[in-house]
N, C-alpha and C positions, 0 to 999 in steps of 0.2 A: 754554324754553331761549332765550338772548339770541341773534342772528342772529348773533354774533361767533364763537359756539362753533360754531353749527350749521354755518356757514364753515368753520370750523375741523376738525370734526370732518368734513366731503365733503373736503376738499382733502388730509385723511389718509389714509381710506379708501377712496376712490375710485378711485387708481392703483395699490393692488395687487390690486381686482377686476378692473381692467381688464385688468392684466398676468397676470392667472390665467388670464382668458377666451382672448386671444390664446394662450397658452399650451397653452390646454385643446384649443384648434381646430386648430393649426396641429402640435401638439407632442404633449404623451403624451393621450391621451384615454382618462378613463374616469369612470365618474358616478361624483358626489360628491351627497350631501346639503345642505340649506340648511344646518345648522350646520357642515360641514366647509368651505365655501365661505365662511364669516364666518371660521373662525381661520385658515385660512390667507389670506384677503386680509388680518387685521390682521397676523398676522407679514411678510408680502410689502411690506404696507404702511414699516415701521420703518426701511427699507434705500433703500426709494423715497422717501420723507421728507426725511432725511439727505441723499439725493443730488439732491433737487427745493432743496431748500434754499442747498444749496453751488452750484446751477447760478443759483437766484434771484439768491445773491449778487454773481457775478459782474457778471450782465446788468444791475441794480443800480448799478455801478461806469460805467455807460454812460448808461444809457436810464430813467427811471423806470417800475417793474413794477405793472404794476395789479392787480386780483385776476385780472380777464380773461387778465392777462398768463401770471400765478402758475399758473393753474389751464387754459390750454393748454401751459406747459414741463411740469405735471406729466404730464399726458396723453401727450405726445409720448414722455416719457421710461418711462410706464408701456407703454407698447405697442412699440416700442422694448425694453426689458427683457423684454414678452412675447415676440417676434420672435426678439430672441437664445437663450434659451430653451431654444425651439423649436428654431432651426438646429443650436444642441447638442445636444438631444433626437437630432434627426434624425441628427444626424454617429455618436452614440453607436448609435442603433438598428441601423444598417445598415451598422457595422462588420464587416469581415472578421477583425478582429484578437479572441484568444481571448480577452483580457481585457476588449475591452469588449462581448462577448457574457456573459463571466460579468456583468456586471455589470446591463445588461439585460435577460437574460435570467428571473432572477426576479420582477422587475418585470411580466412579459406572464401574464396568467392566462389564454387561451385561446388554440388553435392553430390553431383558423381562423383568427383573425386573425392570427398571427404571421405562416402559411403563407402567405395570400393578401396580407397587405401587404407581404412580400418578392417575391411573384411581380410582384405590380404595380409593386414602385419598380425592380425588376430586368429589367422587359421580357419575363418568363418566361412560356411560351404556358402555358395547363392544359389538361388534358381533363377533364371531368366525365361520369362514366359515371352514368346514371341507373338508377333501380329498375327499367326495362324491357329494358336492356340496350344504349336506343340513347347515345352517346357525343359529346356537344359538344368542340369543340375552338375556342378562339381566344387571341389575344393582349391583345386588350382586354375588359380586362372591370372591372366594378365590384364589391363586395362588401359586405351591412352589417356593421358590426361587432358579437361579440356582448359585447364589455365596455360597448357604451351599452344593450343590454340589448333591441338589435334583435333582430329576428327574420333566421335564418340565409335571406337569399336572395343569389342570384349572377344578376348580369346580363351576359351575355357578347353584344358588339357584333358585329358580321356573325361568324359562328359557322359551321362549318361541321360536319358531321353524317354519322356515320356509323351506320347502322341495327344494331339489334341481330341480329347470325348472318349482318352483310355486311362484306367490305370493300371498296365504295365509296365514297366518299366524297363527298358531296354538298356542293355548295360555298353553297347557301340565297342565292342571286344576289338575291331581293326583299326579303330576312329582315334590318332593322336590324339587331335584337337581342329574346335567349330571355332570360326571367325564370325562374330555375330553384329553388325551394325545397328547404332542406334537407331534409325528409323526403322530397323523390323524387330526391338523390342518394343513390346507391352506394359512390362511389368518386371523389375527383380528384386526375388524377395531375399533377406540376408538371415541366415540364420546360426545359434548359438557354437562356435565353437567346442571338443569335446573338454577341453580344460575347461574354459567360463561354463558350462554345463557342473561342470564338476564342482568349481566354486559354490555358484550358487544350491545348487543342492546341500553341500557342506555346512553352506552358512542359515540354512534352514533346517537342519537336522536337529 
């Protein structure tokens, strides 16, 4: 292949893998395949092309564009185009409005993650009650997801702890943070962040 095309064919395809990746990280995640990852960065690509080209143009009209040139405006515009994306993903995800739960909502194929990425982007404490009975409670926490095909664990940061058949509540004053496996929970309950507390009280007043 002559170094013209091979040029030719990275500075095509290059910024709608890039713009998938951001995309992928930042925005909706879930595994794809190497062949699913090839048609959708060349479809992604065609849009990115077109508009690396019309931006070439312009800067062109100024400054002579090297390929170095070419091929950092596609970059910028490919991750950029991931970015935006993303922010839309995110704006769409964590609507309150019914419409655009309908429309993400079939989109999420598991409820862990649905449940625990609404609890964390909403500040919502949980409790996790374990197979023994005793019951973690905090507001930070972390979770893998299971659409990457993680294994279901939960990491909740200074955690506090109430024993199974007590209620005290132990506040684990040394304890960073519990690494808790799905097979030894029972039960997590999600509860009201202090803002959406706030609201709804508000709007009942």
């Amino acid at each position: 292949m002559p170094s013209s095309d091979l040029r030719d064919a990275v500075l095509f395809l290059a910024p709608g893998f890039i713009a998938l990746r951001v995309y992928g990280i930042y925005g909706f995640q879930r595994p794809r395949t190497d062949w699913q990852w090839a048609i959708w960065s060349v479809i992604a690509s065609i849009p990115l092309d077109l508009m690396s080209r019309w931006v070439v143009g312009l800067v062109q009209q100024r400054v002579v564009v090297t390929d170095i040139g070419e091929g950092s405006i596609r970059i910028v515009l490919a991750v950029g185009t991931g970015a935006v994306l993303a922010f839309i993903w995110s704006k769409l995800r964590f609507a309150r409005r019914l419409r655009a739960q309908k429309i993400v909502g079939p989109l999420m194929d598991s409820m862990w993650d649905t449940v625990l990425e609404e609890a964390t982007h909403f500040g919502r404490t949980i409790e996790v009650e374990t197979t023994t009975g005793d019951v973690y409670t905090s507001r930070w926490f972390g979770a893998a997801r299971e659409d990457t095909q993680a294994e279901r664990w939960i990491g909740m940061r200074f955690p506090r702890l109430r024993r199974a058949g007590s209620t005290d509540v132990d506040e684990l004053e040394e304890v960073v943070e519990v690494l808790l496996h799905g097979d030894q929970i029972r039960k997590i309950t999600v509860l009201e962040s202090p803002d959406e507390m706030a609201k709804r009280l508000a709007i009942g007043a």
